[in-house]
C-alpha positions in Angstrom: 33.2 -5.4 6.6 31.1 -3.6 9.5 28.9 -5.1 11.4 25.9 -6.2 9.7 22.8 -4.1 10.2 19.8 -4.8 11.8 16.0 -4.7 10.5 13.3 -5.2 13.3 9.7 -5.9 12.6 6.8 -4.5 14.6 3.9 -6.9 16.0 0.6 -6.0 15.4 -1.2 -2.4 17.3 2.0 -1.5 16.7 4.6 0.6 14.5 7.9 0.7 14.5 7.9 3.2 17.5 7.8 0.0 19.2 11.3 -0.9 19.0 12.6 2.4 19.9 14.0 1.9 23.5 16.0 -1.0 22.2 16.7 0.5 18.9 18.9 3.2 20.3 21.2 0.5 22.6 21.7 -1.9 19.2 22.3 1.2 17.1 25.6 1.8 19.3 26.7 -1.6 17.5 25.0 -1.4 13.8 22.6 1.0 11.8 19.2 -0.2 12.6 15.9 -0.4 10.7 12.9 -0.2 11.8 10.3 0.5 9.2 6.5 1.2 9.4 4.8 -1.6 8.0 1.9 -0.8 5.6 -1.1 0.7 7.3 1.0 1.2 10.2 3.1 4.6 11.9 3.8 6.5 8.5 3.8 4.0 5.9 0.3 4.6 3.8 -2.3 1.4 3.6 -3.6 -1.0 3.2 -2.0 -4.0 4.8 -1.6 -7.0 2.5 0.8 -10.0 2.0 2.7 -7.9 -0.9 2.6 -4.7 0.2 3.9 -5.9 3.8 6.7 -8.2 2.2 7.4 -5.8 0.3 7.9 -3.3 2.7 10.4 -5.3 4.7 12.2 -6.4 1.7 13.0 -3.1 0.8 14.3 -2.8 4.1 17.1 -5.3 4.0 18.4 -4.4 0.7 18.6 -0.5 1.9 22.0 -1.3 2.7 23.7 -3.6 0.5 24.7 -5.8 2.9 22.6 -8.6 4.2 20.8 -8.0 7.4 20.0 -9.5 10.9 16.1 -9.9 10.1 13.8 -9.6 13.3 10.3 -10.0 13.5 7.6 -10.1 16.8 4.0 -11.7 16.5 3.0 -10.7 13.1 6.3 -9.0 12.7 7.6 -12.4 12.8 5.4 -13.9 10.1 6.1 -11.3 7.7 10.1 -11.5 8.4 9.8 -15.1 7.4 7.7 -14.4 3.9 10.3 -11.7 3.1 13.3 -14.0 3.9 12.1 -16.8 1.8 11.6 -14.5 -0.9 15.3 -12.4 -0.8 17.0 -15.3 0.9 20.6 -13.5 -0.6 19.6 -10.4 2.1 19.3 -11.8 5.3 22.2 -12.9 6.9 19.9 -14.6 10.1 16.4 -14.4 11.1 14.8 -14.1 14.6 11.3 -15.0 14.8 9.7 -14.2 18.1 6.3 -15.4 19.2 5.0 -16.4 15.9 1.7 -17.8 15.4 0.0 -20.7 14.0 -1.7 -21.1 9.9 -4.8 -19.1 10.2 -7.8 -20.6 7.4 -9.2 -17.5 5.3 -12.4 -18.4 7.3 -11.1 -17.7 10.8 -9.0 -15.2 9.4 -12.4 -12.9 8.1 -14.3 -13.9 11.3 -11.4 -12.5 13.3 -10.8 -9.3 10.8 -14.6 -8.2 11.1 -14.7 -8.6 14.9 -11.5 -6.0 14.7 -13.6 -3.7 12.9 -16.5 -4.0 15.1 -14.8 -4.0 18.2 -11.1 -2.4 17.2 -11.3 0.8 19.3 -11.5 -1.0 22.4 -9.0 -3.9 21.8 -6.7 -0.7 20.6 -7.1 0.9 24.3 -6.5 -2.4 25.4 -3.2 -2.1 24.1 -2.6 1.3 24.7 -2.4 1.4 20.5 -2.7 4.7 18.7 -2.8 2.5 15.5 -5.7 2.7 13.2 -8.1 -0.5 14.6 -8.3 -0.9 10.3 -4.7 -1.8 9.9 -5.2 -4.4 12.1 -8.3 -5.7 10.3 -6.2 -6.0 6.9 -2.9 -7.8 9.1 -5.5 -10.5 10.0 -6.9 -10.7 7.0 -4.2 -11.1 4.7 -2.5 -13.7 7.3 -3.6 -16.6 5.2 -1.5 -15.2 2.4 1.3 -15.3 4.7 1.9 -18.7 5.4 3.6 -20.4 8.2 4.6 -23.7 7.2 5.0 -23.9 4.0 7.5 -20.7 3.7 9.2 -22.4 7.1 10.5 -25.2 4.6 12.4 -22.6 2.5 14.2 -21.0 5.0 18.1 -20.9 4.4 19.5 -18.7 6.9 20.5 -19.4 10.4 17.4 -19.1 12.6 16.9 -18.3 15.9 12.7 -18.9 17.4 12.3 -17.5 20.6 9.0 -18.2 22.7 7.6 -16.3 25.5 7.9 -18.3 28.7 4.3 -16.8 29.7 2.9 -16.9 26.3 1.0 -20.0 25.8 -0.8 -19.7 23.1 2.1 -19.0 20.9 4.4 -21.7 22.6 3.5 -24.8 20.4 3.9 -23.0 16.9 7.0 -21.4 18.0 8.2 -24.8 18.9 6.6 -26.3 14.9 8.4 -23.5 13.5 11.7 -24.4 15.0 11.3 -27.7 13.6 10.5 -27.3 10.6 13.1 -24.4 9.6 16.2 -26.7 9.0 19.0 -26.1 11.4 17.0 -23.7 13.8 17.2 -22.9 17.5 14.2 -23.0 19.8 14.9 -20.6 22.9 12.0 -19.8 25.5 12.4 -16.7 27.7 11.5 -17.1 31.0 8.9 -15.2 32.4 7.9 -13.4 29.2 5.0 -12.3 28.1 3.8 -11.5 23.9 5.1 -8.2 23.9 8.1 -8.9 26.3 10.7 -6.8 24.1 9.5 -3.6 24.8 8.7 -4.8 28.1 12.7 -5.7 28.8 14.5 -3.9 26.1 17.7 -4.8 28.1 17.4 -8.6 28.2 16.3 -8.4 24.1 19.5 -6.2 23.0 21.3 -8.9 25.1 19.9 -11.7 24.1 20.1 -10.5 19.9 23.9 -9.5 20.5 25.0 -12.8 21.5 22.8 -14.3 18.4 24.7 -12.0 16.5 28.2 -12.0 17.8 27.6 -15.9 17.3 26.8 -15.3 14.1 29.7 -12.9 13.1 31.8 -15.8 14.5 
């Protein structure tokens, strides 16, 4: 059988476009995926729970084979919703800087604070993304919950936290605990977004999760 493929999922701001440095070194190894989530790149809106599960479900069963499942940030939240719900595709899941349970509240007082003020936190991030996608991610994060899907988690997991990313450091570390069997790895030095900030050091670091899987 060849080498299992590959499915990585964006973070918020962000499409798929993200991944693209790293993309074209894994796809040396395995086809790769690295789909548009809704609202995002080329995939029409709105965001929501479904739609975005979806999305990445349809991914990992492009292939017929079951995938190596990879999500950042909110990436990482919806790669665990879709493995809990097609636990027979994904070979392994790598959840990297995932966040906390966020209360439909907090989740609308964040939402309408993108729309007010989304074309500025966009040029913070240097994001060509419409500020509205990001809106509906936020919004529909209470439908994507953290640690109640974390308890039906099958597949080997690996959770990797940003050595420089405090605020996502404890729930990476919950997540990891709660997933049975998982691994808890910090990066040194690493920032939220640290992937596309050293592409090199993520191909590395998912080849030996996935020759270790393989093995």
């Amino acid at each position: 059988m060849s080498a299992a493929p590959i499915v990585l999922v964006h973070p918020m701001w962000n499409s798929g476009s993200f991944w693209s440095e790293s993309a074209e070194v894994l796809a040396e190894d395995a086809v790769v995926e690295t789909p548009d989530m809704p609202g995002y790149g080329s995939t029409p809106g709105p965001f929501t729970a479904t739609s975005a599960i979806a999305a990445i479900i349809d991914a990992t069963q492009k292939h017929g084979h079951p995938v190596d499942l990879v999500g950042l940030s909110l990436g990482a939240r919806v790669a665990l919703s879709a493995a809990a719900e097609s636990p027979e595709s994904v070979r392994s899941l790598t959840l990297m800087g995932i966040g906390d349970d966020v209360s439909g509240f907090a989740a609308t007082i964040q939402s309408t604070m993108i729309r007010m003020f989304g074309g500025r936190i966009a040029e913070q991030f240097g994001s060509a993304e419409s500020p509205s996608a990001a809106a509906e991610s936020v919004k529909a994060q209470p439908k994507l919950p953290i640690a109640a899907t974390a308890h039906r988690i099958t597949a080997p997991t690996l959770v990797v936290a940003g050595g420089d990313d405090p605020d996502f450091t404890q729930s990476c570390t919950r997540v990891a605990t709660t997933i049975a069997g998982a691994r808890l790895t910090t990066v040194p030095n690493a920032a939220h977004l640290w992937p596309r900030e050293r592409p090199q050091e993520f191909v590395s670091l998912l080849r030996d999760w996935r020759q270790e899987q393989s093995g």
